[in-house]
N, CA, C and O atoms as a DFTB+ gen file, in Angstrom:
432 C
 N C O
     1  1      33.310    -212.419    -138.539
     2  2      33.524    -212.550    -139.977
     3  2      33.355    -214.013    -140.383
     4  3      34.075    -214.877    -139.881
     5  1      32.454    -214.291    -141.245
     6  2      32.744    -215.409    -141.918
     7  2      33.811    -216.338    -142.494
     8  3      34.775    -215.747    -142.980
     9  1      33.829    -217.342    -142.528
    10  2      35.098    -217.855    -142.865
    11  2      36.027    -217.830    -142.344
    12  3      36.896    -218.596    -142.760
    13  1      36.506    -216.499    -140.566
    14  2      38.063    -216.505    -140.405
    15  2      38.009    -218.166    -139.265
    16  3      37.282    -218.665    -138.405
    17  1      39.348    -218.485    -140.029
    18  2      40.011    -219.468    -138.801
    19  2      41.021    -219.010    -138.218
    20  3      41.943    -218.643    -138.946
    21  1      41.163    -218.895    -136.881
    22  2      42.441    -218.376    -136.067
    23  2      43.483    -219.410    -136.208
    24  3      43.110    -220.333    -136.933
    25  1      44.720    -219.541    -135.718
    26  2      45.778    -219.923    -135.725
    27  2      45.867    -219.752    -134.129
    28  3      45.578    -218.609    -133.775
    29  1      46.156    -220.513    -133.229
    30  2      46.538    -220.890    -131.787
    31  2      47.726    -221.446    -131.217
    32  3      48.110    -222.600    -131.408
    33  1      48.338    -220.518    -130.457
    34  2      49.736    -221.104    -130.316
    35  2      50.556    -221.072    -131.600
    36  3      50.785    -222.252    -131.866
    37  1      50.821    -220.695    -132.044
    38  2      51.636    -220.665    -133.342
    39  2      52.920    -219.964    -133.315
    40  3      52.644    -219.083    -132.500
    41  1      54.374    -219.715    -133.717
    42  2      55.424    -219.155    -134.072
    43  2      55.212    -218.855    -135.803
    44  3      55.002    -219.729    -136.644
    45  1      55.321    -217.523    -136.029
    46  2      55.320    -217.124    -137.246
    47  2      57.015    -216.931    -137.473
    48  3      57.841    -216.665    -136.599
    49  1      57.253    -217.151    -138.923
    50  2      58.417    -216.888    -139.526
    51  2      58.441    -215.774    -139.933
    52  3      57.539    -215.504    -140.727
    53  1      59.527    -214.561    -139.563
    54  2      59.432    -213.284    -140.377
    55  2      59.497    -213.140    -141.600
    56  3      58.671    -212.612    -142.345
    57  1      61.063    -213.879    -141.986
    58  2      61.352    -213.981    -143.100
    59  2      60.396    -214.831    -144.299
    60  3      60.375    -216.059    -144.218
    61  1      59.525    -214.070    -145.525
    62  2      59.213    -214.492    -146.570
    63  2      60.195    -215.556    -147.348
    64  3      61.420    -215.676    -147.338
    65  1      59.022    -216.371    -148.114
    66  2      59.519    -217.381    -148.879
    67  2      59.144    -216.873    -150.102
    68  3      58.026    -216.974    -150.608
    69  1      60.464    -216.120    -150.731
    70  2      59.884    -215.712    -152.056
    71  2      60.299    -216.554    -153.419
    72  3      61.415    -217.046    -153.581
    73  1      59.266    -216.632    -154.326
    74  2      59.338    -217.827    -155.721
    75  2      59.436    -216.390    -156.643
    76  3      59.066    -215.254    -156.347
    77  1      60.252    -217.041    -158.191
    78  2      59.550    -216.885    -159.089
    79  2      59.380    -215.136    -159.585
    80  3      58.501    -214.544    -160.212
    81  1      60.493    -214.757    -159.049
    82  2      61.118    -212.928    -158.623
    83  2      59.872    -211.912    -158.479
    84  3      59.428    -210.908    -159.038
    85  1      59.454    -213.098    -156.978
    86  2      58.562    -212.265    -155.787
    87  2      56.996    -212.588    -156.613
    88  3      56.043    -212.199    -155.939
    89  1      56.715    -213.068    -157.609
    90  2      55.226    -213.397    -157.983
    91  2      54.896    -214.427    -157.158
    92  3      53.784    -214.889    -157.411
    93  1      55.421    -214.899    -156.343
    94  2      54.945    -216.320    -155.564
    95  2      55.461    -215.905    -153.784
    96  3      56.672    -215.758    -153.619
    97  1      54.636    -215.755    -152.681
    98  2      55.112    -215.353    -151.821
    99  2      54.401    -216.214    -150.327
   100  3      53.184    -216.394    -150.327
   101  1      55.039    -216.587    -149.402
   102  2      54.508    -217.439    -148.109
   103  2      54.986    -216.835    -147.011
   104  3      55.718    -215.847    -146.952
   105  1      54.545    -217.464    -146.169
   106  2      54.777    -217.416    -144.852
   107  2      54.597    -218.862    -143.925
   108  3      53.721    -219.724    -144.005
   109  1      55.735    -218.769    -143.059
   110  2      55.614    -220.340    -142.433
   111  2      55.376    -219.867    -141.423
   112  3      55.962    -218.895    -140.948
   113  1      54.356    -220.556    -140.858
   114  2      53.666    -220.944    -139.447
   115  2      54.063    -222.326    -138.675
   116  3      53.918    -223.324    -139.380
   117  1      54.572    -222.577    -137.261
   118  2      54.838    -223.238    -136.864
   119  2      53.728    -223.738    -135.653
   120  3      53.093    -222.896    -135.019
   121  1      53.580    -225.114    -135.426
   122  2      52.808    -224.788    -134.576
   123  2      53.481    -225.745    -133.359
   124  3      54.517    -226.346    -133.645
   125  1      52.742    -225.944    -131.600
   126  2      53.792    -226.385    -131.154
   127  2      53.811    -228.052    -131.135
   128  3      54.718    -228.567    -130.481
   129  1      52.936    -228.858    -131.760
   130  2      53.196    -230.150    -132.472
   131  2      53.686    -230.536    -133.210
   132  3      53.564    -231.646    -133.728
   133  1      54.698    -229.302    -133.553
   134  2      56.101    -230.020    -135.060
   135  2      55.344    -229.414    -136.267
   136  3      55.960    -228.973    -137.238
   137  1      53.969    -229.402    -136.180
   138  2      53.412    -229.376    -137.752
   139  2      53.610    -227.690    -138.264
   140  3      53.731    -226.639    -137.635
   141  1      53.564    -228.117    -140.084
   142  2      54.038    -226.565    -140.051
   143  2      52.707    -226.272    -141.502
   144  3      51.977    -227.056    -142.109
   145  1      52.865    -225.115    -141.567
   146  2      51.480    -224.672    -142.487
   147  2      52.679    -223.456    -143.191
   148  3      53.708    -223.077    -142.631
   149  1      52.139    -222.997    -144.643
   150  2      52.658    -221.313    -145.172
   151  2      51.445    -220.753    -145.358
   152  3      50.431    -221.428    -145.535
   153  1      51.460    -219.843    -145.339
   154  2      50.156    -219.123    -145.658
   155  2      50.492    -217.762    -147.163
   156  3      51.387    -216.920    -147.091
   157  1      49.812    -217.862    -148.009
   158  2      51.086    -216.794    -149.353
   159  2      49.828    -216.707    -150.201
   160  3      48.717    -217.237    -150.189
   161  1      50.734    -215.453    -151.242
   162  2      49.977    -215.037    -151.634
   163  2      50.326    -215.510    -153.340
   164  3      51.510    -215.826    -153.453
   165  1      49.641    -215.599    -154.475
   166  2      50.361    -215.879    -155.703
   167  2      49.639    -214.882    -156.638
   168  3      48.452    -214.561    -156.698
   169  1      51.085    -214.356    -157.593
   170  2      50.079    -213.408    -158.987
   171  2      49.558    -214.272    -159.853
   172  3      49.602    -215.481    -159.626
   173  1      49.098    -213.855    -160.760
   174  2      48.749    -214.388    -162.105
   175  2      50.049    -214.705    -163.176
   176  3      50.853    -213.910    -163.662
   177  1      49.923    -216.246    -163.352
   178  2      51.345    -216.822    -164.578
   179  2      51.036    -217.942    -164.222
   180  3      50.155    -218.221    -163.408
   181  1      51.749    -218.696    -164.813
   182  2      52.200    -220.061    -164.432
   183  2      53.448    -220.561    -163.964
   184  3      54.576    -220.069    -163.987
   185  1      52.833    -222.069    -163.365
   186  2      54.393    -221.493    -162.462
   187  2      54.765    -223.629    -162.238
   188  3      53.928    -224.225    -162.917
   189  1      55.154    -224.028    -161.945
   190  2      55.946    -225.545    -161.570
   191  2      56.524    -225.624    -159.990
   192  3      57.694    -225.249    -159.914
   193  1      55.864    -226.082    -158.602
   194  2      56.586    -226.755    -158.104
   195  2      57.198    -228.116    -157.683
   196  3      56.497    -229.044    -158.085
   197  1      58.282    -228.510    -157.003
   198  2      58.578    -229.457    -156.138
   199  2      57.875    -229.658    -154.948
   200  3      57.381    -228.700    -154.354
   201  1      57.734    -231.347    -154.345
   202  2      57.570    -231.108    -152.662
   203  2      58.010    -232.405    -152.531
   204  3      58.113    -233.380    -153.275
   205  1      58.294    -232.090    -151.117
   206  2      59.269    -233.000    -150.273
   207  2      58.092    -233.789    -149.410
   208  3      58.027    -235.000    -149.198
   209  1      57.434    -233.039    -149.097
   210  2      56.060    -233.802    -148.268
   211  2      54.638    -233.481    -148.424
   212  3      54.131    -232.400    -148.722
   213  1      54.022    -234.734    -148.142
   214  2      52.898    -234.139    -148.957
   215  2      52.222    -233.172    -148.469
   216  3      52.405    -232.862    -147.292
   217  1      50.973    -232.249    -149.535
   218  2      50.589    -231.121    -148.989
   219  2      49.173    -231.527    -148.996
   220  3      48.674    -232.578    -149.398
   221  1      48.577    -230.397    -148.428
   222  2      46.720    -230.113    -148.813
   223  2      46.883    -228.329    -149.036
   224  3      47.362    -227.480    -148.284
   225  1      46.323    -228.228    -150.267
   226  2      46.955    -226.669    -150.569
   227  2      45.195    -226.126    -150.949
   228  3      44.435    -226.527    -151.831
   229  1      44.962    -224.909    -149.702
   230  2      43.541    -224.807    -149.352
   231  2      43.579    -223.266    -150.733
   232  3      44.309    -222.279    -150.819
   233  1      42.577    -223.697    -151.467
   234  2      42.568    -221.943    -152.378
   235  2      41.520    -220.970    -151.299
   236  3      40.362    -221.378    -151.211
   237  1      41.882    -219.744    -150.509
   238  2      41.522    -219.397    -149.822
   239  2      41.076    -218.044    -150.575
   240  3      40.463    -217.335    -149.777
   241  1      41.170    -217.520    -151.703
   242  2      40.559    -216.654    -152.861
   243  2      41.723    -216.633    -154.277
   244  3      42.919    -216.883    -154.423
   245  1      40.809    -216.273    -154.987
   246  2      41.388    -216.183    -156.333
   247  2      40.547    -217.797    -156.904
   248  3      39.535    -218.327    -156.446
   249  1      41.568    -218.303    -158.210
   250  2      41.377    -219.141    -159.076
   251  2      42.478    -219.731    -159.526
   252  3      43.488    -219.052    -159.711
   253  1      42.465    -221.013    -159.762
   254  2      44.063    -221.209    -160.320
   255  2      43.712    -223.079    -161.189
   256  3      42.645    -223.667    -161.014
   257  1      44.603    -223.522    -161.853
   258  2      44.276    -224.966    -162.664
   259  2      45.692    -225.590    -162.336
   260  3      46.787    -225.029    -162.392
   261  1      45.399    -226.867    -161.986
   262  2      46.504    -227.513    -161.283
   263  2      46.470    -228.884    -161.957
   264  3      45.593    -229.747    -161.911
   265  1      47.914    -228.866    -162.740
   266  2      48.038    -230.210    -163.382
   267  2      49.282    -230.937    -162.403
   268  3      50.421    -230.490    -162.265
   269  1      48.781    -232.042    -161.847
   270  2      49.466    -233.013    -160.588
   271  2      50.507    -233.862    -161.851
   272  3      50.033    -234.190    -162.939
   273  1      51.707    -234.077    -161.531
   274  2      52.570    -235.018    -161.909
   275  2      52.041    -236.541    -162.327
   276  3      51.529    -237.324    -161.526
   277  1      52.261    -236.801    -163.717
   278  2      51.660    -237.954    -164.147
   279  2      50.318    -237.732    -164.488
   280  3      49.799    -238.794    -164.832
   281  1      49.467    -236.682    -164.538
   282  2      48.245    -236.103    -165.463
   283  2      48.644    -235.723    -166.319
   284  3      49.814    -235.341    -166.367
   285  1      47.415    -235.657    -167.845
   286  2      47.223    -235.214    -168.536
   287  2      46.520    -233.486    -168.462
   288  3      46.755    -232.544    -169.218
   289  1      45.858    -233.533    -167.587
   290  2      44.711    -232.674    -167.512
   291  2      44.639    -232.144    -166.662
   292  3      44.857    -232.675    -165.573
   293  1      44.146    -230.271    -166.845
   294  2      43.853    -229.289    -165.914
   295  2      42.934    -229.312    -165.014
   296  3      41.808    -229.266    -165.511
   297  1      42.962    -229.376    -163.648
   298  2      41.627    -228.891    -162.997
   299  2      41.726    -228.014    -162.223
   300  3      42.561    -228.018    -161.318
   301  1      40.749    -226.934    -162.466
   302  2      40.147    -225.933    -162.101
   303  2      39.850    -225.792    -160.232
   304  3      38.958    -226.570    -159.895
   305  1      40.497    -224.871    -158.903
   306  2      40.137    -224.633    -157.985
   307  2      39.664    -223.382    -157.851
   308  3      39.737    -222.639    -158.829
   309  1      39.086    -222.901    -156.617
   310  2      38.289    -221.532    -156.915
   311  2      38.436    -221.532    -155.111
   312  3      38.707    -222.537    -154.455
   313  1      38.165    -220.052    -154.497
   314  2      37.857    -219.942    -153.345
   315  2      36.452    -221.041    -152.397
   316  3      35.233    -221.078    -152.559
   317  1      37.280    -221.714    -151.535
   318  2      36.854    -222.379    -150.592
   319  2      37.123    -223.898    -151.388
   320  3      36.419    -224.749    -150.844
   321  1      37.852    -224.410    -152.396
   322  2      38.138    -225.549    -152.666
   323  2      39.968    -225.833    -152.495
   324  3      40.806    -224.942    -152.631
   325  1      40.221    -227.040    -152.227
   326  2      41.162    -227.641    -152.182
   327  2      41.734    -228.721    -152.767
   328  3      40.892    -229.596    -152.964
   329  1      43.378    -229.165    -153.306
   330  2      43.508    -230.279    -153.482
   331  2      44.857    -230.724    -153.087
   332  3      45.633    -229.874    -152.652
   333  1      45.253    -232.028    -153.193
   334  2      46.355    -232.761    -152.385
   335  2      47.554    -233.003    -153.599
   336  3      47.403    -232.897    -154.816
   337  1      48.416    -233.254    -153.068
   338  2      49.857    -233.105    -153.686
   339  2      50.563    -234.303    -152.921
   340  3      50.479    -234.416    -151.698
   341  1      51.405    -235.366    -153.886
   342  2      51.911    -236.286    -152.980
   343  2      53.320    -235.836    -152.836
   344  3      53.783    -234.973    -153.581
   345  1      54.152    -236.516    -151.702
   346  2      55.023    -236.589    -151.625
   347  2      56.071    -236.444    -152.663
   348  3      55.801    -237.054    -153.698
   349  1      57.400    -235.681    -152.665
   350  2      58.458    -236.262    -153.682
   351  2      57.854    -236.379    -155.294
   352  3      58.073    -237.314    -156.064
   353  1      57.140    -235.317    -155.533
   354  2      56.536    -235.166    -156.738
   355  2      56.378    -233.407    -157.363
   356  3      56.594    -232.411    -156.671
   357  1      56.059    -233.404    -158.455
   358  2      55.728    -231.606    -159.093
   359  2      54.390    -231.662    -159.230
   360  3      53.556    -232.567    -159.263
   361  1      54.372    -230.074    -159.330
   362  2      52.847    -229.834    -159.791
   363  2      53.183    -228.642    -160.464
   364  3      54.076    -227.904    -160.046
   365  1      52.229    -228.297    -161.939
   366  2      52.417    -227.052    -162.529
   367  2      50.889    -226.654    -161.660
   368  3      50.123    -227.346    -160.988
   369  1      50.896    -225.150    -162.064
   370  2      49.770    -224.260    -161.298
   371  2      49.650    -222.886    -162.503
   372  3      50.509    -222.009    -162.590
   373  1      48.737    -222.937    -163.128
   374  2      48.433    -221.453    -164.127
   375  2      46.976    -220.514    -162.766
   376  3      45.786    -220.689    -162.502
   377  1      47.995    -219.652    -162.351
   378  2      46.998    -218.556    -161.267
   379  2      46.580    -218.050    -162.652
   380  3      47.177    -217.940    -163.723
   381  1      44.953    -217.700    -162.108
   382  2      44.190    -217.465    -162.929
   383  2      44.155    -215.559    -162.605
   384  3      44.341    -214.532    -163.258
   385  1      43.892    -215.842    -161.567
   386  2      43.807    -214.026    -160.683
   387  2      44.441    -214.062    -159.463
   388  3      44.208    -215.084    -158.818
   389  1      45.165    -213.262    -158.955
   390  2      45.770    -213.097    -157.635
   391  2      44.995    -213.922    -156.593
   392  3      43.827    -213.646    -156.316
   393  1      45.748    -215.069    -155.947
   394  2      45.298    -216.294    -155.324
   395  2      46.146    -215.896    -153.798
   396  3      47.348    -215.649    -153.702
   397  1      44.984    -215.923    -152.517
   398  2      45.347    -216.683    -151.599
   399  2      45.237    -217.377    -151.116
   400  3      44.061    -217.716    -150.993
   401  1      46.377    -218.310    -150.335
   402  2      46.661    -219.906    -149.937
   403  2      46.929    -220.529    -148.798
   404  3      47.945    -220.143    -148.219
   405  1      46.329    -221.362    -148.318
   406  2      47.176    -221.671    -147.236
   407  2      47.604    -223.590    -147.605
   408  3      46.672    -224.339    -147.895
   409  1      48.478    -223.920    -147.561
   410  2      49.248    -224.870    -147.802
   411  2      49.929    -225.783    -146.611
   412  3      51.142    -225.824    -146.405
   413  1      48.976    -226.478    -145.894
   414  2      49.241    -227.722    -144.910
   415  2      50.242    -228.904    -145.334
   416  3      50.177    -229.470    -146.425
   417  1      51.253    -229.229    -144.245
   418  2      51.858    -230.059    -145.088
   419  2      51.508    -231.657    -144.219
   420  3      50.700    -231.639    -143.290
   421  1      52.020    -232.640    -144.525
   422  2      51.337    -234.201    -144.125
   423  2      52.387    -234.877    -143.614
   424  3      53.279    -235.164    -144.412
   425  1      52.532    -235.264    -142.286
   426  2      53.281    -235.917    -142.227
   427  2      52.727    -237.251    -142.021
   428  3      51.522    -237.326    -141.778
   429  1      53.463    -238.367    -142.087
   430  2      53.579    -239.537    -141.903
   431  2      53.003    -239.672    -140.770
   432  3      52.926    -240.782    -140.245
């Protein structure tokens, strides 16, 4: 199949990370270098988060417009594009159509 990337060595989390009464949904992946990834799914709305560290949040299908903390302005991601999120900051997100994600986080 095109496009799949496996996951190697990994610990999956059973328990869901649910947002937003269940329109916003993840999964944490652990891997065995400390680093951790979610992998989720999002409906259509808009929505505001927090983060504690920074991310790279991959749009893996769907569509969605992401205004970063301290912008004015929407920009537009689509399947197979990505963008970064800093540290200790928000981001609003208007899902355009049922979006999946996978969401890397950065450490230092």
């Amino acid at each position: 199949m095109d496009g799949v990337v496996d996951f190697t060595d990994v610990t999956v989390v059973k328990r869901a990370n649910v947002y937003f009464d269940g329109k916003v949904t993840s999964r944490i992946i652990k891997f065995a270098d400390g680093s951790h990834k979610t992998l989720g799914i999002m409906m259509p709305g808009d929505y505001e988060f927090g983060t504690l560290e920074a991310e790279l949040m991959e749009i893996l299908a769907g569509e969605v417009a992401i205004k970063l903390q301290g912008e004015d302005n929407w920009t537009t991601y689509k399947e197979g594009q990505s963008f970064n999120v800093e540290a200790n900051s928000k981001f609003s997100i208007q899902v355009k159509e049922l979006t999946d994600y996978c969401c890397s986080y950065i450490q230092d």
